[in-house]
N, C-alpha and C positions, 0 to 999 in steps of 0.2 A: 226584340230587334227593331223596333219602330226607331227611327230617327236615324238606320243608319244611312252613311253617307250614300249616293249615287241615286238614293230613291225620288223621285220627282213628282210632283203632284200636278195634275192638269190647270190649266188658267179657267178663270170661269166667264171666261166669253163667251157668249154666245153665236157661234159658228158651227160651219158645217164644211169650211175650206180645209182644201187637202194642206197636212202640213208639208215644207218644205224641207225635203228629206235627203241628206246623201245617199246620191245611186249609187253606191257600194255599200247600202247597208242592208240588214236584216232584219228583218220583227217576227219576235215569238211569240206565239200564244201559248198560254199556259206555262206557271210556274212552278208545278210540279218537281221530283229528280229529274226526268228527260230533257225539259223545259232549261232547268237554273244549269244544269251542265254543259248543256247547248249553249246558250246565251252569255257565260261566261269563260268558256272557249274561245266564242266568236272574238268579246270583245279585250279579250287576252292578246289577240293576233292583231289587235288594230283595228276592227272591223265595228264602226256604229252599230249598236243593238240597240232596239227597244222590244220590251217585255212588258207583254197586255195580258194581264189574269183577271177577271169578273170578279174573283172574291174580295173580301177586303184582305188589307196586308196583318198578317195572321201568320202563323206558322200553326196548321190545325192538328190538334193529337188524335185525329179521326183516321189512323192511314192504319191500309190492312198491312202493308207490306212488312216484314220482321229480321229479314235475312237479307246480308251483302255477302254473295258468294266470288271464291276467288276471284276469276276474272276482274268482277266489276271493282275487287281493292284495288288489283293493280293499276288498275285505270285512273281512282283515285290515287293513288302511291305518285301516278304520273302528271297529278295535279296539287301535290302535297297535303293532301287532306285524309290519307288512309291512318297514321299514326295517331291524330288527333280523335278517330274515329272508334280507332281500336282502343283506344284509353276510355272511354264510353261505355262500349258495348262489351259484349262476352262473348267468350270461343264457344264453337263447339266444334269438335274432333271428330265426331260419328254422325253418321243421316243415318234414320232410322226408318224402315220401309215394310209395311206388309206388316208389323207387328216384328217380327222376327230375324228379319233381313238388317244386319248393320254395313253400314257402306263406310271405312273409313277412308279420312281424309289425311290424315297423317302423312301419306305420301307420295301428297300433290305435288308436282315440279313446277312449284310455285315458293315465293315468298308467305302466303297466308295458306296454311296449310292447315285450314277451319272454315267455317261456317260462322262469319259476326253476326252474332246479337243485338237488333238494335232496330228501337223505332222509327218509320220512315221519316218520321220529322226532325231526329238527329241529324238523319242525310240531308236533308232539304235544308235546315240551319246552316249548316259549313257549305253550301252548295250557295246558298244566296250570300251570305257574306262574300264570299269569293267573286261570284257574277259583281255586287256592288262595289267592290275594290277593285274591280278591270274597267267599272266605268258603265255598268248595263245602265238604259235608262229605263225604271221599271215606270208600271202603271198598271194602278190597283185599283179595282171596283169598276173595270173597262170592259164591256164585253161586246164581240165580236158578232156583227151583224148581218154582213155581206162581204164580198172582194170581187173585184174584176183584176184580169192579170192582161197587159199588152207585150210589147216585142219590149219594151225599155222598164220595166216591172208590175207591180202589185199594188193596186187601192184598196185597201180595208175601211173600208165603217167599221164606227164603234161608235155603241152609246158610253158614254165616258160619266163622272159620275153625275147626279142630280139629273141624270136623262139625256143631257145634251149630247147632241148626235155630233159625233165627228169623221173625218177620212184621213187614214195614215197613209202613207206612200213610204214603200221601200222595194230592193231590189228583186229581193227575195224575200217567202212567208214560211212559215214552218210553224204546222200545226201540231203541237204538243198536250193539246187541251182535252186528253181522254177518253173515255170512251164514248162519251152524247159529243164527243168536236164538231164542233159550228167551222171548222177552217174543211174537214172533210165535206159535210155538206153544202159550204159554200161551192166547192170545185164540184158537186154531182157526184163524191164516190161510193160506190156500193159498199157493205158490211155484212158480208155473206156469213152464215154460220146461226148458231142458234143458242138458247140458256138449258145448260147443262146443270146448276144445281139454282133451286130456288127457296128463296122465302131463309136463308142463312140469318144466323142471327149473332150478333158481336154487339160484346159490351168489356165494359172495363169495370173490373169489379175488384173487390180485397180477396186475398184466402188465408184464414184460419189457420190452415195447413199447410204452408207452399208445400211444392212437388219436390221430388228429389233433383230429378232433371232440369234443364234447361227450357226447353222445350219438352213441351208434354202433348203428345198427338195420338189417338187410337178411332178406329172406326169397328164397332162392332153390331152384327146385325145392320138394321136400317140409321143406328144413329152414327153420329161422329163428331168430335171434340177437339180443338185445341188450346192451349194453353201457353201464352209467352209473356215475360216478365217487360214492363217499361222501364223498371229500374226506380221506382218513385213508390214502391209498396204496391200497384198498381199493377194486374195481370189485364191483358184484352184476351178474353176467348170467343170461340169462333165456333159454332155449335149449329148441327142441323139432325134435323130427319127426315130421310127420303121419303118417310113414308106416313109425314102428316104437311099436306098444302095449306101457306096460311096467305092473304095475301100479303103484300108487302108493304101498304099502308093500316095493318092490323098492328094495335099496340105490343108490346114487350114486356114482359114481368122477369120479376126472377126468379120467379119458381119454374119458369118454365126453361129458364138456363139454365138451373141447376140438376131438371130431371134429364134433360137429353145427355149431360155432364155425366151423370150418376148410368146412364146406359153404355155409353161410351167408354167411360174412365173407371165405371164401377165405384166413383166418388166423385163427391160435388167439392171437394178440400172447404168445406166450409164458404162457400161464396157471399159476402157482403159487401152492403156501400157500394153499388153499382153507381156508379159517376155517372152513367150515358150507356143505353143499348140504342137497337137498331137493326132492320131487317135489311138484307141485300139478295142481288139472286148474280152469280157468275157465269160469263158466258165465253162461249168458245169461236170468236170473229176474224177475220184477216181482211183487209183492203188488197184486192187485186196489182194497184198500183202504188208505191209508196211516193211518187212523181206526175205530180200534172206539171208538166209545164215551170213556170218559177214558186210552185208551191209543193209543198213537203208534207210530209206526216211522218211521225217518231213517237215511239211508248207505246201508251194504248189508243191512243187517237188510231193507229196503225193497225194496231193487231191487239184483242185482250183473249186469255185462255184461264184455266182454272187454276185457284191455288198451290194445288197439290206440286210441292217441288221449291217454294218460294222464288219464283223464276219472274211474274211479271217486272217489279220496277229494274231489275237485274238487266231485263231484257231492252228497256229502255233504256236505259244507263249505255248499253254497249249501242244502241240505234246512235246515240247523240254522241259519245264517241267516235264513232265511224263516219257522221254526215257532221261534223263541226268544222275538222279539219281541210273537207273538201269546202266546204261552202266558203271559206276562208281561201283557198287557193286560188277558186273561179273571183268570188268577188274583189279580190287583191290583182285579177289582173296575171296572178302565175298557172292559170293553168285553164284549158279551155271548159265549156259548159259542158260539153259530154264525160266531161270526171262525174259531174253528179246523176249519171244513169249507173254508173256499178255501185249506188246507194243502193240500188233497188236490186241488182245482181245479186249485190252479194248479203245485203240484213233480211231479205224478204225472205230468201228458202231459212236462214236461223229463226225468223218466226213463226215458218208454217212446224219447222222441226220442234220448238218451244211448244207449240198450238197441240202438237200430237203425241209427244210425248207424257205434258203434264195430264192432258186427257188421260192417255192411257192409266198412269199412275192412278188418276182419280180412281177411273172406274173398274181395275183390279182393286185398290182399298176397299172399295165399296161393295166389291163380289159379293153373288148371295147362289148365284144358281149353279147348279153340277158342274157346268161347262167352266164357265169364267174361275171358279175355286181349282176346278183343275190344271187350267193353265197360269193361274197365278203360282201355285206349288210347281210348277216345269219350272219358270220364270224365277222364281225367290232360288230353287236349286241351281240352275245356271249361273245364277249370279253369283249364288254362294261359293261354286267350283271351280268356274270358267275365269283367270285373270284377265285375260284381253277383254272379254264382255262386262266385267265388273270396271274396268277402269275407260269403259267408253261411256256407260252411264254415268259414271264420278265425273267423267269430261264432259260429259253435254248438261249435267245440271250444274257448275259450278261456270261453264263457261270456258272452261282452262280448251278441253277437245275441239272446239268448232275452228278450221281455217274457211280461209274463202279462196275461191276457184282461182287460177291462175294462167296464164296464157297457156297456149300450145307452144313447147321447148322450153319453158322455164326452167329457171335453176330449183331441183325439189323444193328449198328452203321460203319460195316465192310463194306468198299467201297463210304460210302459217302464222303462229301466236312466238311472237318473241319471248323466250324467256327474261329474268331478270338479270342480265348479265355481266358480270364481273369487271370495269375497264381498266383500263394503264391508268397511274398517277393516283386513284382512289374512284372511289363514286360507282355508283349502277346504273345500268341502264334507265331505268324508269324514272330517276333521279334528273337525267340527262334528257330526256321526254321534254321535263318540264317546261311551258312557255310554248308548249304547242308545237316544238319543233322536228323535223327530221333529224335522225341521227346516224352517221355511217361510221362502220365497225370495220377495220381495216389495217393489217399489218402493220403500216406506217398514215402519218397524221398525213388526210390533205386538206391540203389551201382551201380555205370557206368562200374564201372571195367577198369585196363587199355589199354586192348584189343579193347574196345568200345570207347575208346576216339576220341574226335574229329569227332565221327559218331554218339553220341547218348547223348541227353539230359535226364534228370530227373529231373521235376517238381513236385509240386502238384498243388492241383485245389485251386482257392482262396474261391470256397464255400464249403458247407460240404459235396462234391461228391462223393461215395463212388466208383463209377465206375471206370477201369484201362481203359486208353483208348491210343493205342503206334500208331501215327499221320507218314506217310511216310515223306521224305521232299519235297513232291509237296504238301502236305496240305490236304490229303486224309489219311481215315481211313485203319491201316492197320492192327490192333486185337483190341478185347475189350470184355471184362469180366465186370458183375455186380458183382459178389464176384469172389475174384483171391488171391491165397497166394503166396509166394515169388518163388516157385518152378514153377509155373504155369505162372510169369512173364517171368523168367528167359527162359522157354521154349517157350513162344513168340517171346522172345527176341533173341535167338537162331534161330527161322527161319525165321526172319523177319532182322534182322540185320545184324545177321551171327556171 
């Protein structure tokens, strides 16, 4: 992708003057999934971006992440990139848990009624092309040194490339830069929490055998293994044992992939041609505040927790989602700065919920003593019997279950997850998303006005709905009336759109 359009390379002057920057705009750090969906949001709605990553411009095939679960399609669906995605990757219908436990997905009240298969750098591809066709001004080999933030925005240092120190000035910062984020430790925030598996080791290797499955995942005894296709002949698996400490600058063989393999899977499928291993260790963190002031945190700069569940980039994906749309309403001038305190309302409890559940998962796979095996068998049977308990775990790991809190007297429907819904004339909702907009779902069409353009749709429902219901553009309920007159829209529409 080098060469495409939007990308920009710094001058080689040597300076250290701040540049001169519109006060309505934003600059992210890190280009990650969190990062390129953020920043080509932003600058979808009109809103200058620049985008500062330390690496070089690369799209790396070094990502753990393997799964897009529901939710996070839709989101894409609502940015046109799910279909292109889904021609890519591979379904998968069932999650598999505990050995034993199948969780199907088949009927998700959703349009993606699976689990995609696919490397995080497919997402990252279609995620920066898109940022570069709205306009991001990216900058590669830039990395983030310091920021002071005043009443009127944000100074970033950056050593930019060849060393030279520069100052970026924008309105707003938003630090997407992962788990070591330089934008968190600029602002002073804590990373409470601890590493919960160490010394993991991932490589990308051939097999002799593929698996029958998709995904291939078992923890047995102290070891544990997974296995998922790139799509290029190329498996990455992911392999540990709790119960040998190595450290994490010790080298990697493959013999030694392939015996933790062989404990775990009971076969190594023949493993060759390792392209690249590598030790890691995961850990279980949250940031107190996702808000200092004019700077932000989203992904794992925010919050990182363990694999088990394929939830981190998921969970980023829905953070930048949620904070793109407001950042674009406050900096545009429609909506005041206290919209971006229910950033931290409402994604921070779904992260501490992500943080606790994957854990738990983790460390029921991992069981070994009387107690934890016994309550993992309560737990696998409950699920197996219980439908409302089995389809709130299908909701909180696909994303489809989580709404966010809603006034006190709201109409129920305020805060939940919109489904994908059917309009008058043709088209879906999420269809209708597109471009970042609000959309209102209402017996009869109203007037957009031209104040609202290009920020607010008007539909009606394709059945005899009587209900008003104005959808944010992350796909969440943001008013709704069972009988509503024109003046009672209009005043929704007024504090929800601006």
């Amino acid at each position: 992708m080098t060469g495409t359009t939007g990308h920009r390379t710094p001058g080689t002057d040597s300076t250290d003057s701040t540049d001169s920057t519109d006060s309505a705009s934003v600059l992210v750090v890190g280009a990650g999934p969190t990062g390129l969906l953020l920043a080509g949001d932003l600058a979808a709605a009109g809103v200058p971006v620049t985008l500062v990553e330390k690496r070089p411009h690369r799209i790396s095939n070094l990502s753990r992440a393997f799964a897009l679960h529901a939710r996070s399609l839709e989101q894409l669906d609502a940015r046109g990139l799910a279909d292109g995605l889904e021609a890519v990757g591979q379904r998968l219908a069932r999650l598999q848990l505990f050995g034993r436990l199948s969780l199907d997905l088949t009927t998700l009240p959703s349009r993606f009624r699976h689990v995609l298969v696919l490397p995080q750098y497919e997402v990252e591809k279609a995620l920066e092309r898109r940022a570069a066709e709205a306009g991001v001004d990216f900058r590669y080999e830039t990395e983030v040194t310091g920021l002071t933030q005043d009443a009127d925005g944000v100074t970033v240092r950056v050593r930019a490339p060849g060393g030279r120190p520069e100052a970026l000035r924008a309105a707003y910062v938003v630090g997407a830069d992962g788990v070591r984020s330089a934008v968190r430790e600029a602002v002073g925030l804590p990373f409470p929490g601890r590493a919960v598996i160490r010394s993991v080791v991932l490589a990308d290797v051939r097999l002799a055998e593929p698996p029958d499955t998709l995904l291939t995942v078992s923890a047995v005894g102290d070891a544990f293994a997974f296995l998922a296709p790139f799509g290029d002949g190329y498996y990455r698996a992911i392999v540990w044992r709790r119960d040998v400490a190595v450290p994490e600058d010790a080298p990697v063989g493959l013999d030694e992939v392939k015996e933790i393999a062989r404990l775990a899977l009971g076969r190594d499928y023949g493993m060759h041609d390792a392209r690249w291993m590598s030790r890691f260790h995961s850990d279980e963190r949250q940031v107190p505040a996702y808000r200092v002031g004019r700077v932000l945190l989203a992904g794992d700069a925010a919050h990182v927790h363990s694999p088990a569940g394929g939830q981190g980039m998921n969970t980023g994906l829905q953070d930048a989602a949620n904070l793109s749309w407001k950042l674009a309403q406050v900096v545009t001038g429609h909506a005041p700065e206290t919209l971006l305190d229910t950033y931290q309302s409402e994604r921070h409890p779904v992260g501490r919920s992500v943080l606790r559940s994957s854990g738990g998962v983790l460390r029921l796979a991992m069981a070994r003593r009387p107690w934890t095996l016994a309550l993992r068998a309560v737990l696998v049977t409950a699920l197996d019997k219980t439908g409302p308990l089995r389809r709130r775990a299908v909701g909180q790991i696909t994303g489809i279950g989580y709404r966010y809190a809603a006034p006190w007297g709201a109409h129920p429907l305020v805060g939940a997850r919109a489904p994908d819904i059917a309009l008058a004339g043709g088209g879906r909702l999420y269809e209708a998303l597109r471009g970042g907009r609000f959309v209102l779902i209402s017996p009869h069409t109203h007037p957009v006005g031209p104040d609202r353009s290009g920020r607010l749709t008007a539909r009606r429902w394709a059945s005899g709905r009587r209900t008003a219901v104005l959808v944010r553009p992350d796909g969440y309920v943001a008013w709704a009336a069972d009988t509503a007159d024109e003046a009672a829209v209009e005043a929704a529409l007024t504090a929800h759109v601006g």
